[in-house]
C-alpha positions as CSV (number, residue, x, y, z in Angstrom):
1,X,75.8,117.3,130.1
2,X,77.9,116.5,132.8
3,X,76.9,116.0,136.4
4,X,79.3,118.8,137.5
5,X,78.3,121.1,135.2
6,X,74.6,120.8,136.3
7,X,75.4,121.4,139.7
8,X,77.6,124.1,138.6
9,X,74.2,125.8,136.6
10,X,72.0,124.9,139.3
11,X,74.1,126.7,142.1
12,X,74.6,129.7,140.0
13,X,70.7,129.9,139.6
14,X,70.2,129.8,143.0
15,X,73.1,131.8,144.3
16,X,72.9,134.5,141.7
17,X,69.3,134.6,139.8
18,X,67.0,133.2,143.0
19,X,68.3,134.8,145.9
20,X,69.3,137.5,144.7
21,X,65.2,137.9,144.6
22,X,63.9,135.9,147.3
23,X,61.9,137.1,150.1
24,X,63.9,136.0,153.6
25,X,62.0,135.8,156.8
26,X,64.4,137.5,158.7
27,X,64.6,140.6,156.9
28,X,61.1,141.7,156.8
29,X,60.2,139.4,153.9
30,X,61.9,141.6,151.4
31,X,64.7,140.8,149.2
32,X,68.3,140.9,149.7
33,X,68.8,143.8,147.1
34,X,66.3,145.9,148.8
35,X,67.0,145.4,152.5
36,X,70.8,146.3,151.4
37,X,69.9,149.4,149.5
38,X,67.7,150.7,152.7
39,X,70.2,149.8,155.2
40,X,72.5,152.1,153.0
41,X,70.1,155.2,152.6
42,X,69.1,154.8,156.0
């Protein structure tokens, strides 16, 4: 494999699969998807 294909894989894990997922700090230590479906009922 390529070294531009693993950093392709490795930025799509992060940016789509571990994020996505991932408690943040500044958000109340909830993730993304969450916070965002709140902010929209709320």
């Amino acid at each position: 494999m390529r070294r531009g294909a693993i950093t392709e894989r490795n930025f799509e894990y992060i940016e789509v699969d571990y994020d996505r997922y991932r408690r943040h700090s500044t958000i109340g230590f909830i993730g993304p998807e969450r916070f965002e479906a709140e902010m929209y009922v709320n």
